[in-house]
C-alpha positions as CSV (number, residue, x, y, z in Angstrom):
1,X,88.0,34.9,-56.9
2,X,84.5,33.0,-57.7
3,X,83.0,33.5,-60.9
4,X,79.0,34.2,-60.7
5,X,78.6,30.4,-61.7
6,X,80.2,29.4,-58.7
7,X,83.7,28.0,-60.2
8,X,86.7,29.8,-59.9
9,X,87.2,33.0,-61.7
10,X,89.5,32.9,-64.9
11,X,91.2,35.5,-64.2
12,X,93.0,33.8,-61.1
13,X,94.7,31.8,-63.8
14,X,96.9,35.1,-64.3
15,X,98.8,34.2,-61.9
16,X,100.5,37.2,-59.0
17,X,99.6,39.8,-61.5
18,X,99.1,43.8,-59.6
19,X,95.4,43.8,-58.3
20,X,94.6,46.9,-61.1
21,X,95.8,44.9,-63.6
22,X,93.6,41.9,-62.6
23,X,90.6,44.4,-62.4
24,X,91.5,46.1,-66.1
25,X,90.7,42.7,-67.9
26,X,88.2,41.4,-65.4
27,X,86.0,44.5,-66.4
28,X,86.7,43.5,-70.4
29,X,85.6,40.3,-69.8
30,X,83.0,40.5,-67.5
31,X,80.2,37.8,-68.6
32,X,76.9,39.7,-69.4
33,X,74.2,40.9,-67.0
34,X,71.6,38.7,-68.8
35,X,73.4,35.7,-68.5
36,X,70.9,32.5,-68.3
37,X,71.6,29.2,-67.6
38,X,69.1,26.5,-66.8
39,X,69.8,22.5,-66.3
40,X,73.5,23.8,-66.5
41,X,75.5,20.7,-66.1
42,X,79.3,19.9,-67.0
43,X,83.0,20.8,-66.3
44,X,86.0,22.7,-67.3
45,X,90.0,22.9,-66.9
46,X,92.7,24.7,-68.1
47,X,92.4,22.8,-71.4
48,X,88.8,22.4,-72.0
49,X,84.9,23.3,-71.4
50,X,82.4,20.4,-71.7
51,X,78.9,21.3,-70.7
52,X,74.8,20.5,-71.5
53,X,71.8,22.8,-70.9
54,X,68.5,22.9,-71.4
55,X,68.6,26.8,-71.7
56,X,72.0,29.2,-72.4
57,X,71.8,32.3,-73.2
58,X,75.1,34.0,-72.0
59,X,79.1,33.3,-72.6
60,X,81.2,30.9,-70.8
61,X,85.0,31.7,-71.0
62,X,88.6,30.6,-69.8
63,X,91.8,32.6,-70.0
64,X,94.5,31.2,-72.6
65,X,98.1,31.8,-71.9
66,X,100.5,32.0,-75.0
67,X,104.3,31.9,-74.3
68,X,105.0,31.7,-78.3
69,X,103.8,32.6,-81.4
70,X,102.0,29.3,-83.4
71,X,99.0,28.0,-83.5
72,X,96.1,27.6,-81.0
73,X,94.4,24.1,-82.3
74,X,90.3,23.7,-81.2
75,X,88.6,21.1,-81.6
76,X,84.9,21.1,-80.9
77,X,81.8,18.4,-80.9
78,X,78.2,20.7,-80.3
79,X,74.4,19.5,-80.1
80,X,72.4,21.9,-80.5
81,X,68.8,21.6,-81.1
82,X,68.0,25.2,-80.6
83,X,69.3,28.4,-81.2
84,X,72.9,29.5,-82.0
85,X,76.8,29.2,-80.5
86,X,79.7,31.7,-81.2
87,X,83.2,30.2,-80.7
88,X,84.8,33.2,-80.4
89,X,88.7,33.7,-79.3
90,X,89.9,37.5,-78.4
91,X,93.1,39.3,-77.4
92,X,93.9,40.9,-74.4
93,X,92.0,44.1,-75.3
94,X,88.8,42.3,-75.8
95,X,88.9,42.1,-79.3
96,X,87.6,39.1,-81.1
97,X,90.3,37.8,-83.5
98,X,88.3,35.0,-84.6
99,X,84.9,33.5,-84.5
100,X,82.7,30.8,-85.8
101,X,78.9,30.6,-85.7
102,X,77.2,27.1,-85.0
103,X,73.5,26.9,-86.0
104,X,73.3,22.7,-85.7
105,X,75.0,19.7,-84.0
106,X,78.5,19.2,-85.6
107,X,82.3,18.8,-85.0
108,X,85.4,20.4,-86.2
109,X,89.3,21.0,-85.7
110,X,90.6,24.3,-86.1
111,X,94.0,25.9,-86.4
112,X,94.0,29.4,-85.8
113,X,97.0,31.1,-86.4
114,X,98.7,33.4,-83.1
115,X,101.0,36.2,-84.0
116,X,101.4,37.1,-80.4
117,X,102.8,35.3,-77.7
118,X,100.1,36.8,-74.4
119,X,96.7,36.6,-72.5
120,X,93.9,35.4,-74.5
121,X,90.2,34.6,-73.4
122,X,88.2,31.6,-75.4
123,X,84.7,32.2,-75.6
124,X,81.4,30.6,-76.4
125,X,78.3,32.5,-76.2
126,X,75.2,31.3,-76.4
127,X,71.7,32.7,-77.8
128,X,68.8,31.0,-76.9
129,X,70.4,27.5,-77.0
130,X,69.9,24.6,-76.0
131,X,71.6,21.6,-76.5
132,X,75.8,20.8,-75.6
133,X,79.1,21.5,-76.2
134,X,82.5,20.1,-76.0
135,X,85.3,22.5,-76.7
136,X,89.0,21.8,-76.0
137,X,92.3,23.5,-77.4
138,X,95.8,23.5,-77.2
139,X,98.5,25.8,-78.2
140,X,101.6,25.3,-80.2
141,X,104.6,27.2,-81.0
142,X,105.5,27.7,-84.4
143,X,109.2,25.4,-85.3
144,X,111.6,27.3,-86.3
145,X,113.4,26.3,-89.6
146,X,117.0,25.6,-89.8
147,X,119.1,27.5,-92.2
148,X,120.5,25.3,-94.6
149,X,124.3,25.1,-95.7
């Protein structure tokens, strides 16, 4: 599958999932019909998303596999010299679990907290932006604690 930027499409990261299946979250997550990108320039993996732009308005996502409840860790690094980002990350259903707004240039590490081992998608969205972003993550599983005697 090819996303409409030309990389592959997220949703081949589910792996040999039925076709309707495939098709029920590729219609949640669809990327929106007024999606802009100009001077779009960077790359992305199964860990990461590192781009610069002269002009985003749109959302750029990636599919998150959880096999155990724990933590998702992000760390991001943005420049932005113009309009806003949303770090957003939602569950299968498309709904957003958590978000964070950036206004300015900045950098953080974040531990967000997963109940639910399952398919997550990792968003940013951009509003009239311009400027760069560096996102990566990783998920951990909780430890268990061992009883004590």
């Amino acid at each position: 599958m090819i996303s409409p930027h030309g990389g592959p499409h997220p949703m081949a990261a589910l792996g040999e999932e039925d076709e309707s299946r495939q098709a029920y979250f590729a219609s949640l997550w669809e990327p929106p019909r007024n999606d802009i990108r100009l001077d779009w320039r960077g790359s992305s993996g199964p860990d990461y998303m590192a781009f610069r732009y002269m002009w985003f308005h749109g959302c750029e996502w990636r599919v998150v596999r959880i096999g155990r409840r724990g933590h998702l860790w992000l760390r991001y690094q943005a420049d932005l010299r113009r309009g806003r980002l949303y770090l957003e990350l939602a569950d299968h259903e498309g709904l957003i679990l958590w978000q964070c707004c950036l206004r300015g240039s900045g950098s953080a590490r974040i531990k967000i907290p997963i109940l639910q081992p399952g398919v997550y998608q990792l968003r940013v969205r951009g509003e009239n932006a311009s400027g760069a972003f560096d996102l990566r993550w990783r998920a951990r599983a909780t430890r268990r604690r061992r009883a004590r005697h």
